[in-house]
C-alpha positions, 0 to 999 in steps of 0.5 A: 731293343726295338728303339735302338735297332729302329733308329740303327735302320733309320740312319742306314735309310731302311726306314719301312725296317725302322716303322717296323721297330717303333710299332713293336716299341710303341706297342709295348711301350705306349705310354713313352713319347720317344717312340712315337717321335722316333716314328714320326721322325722316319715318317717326316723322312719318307714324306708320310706327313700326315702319319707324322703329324699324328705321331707327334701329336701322341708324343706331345700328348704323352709329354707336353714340354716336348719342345722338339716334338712341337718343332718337329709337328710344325715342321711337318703342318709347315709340309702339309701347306698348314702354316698357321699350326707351323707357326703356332708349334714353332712359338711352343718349342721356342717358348720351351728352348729350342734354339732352331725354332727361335733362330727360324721365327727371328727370321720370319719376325715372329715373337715367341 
């Protein structure tokens, strides 16, 4: 319940609503990794990268071959002016199939 009406609130912009939910969901479930990347993900969005990153720490933590949660990290360390980390989860999440992340580091002329 708290996962769907967390990511219902994100989509409609409500996102301290939408933190609100994934705490709930995280704190009955922490164990899952969906829910602290749903979290991260409405962090990234209001700009709390910091809170992000850490959010998407504890997913791939939970759940190594995340390679959406690695893109997402290296999004937000890309935010936070740390590049070198970017590229280095950039290069996990395309090594682990994630097309944007491939698509990017060809860009840039990195190997993965």
């Amino acid at each position: 319940m708290y996962a769907a009406r967390g990511a219902i609130y994100s989509q409609l912009g409500k996102y301290q609503h939408a933190i609100k939910d994934f705490d709930k969901f995280v704190e009955y479930e922490p164990n899952e990794a969906a829910g602290y990347g749903a979290r991260g993900s409405v962090y990234a969005d209001i700009g709390n990268y910091q809170q992000a990153t850490k959010d998407f720490s504890k997913a791939i933590e939970l759940k190594p071959n995340d390679a959406l949660a690695y893109f997402s990290r290296g999004h937000t360390y890309a935010k936070l002016g740390k590049h070198q980390e970017a590229i280095n989860d950039f290069k996990i999440a395309a090594r682990l199939g994630n097309k944007f992340a491939q698509d990017m580091l060809l860009k840039v002329g990195e190997q993965w």
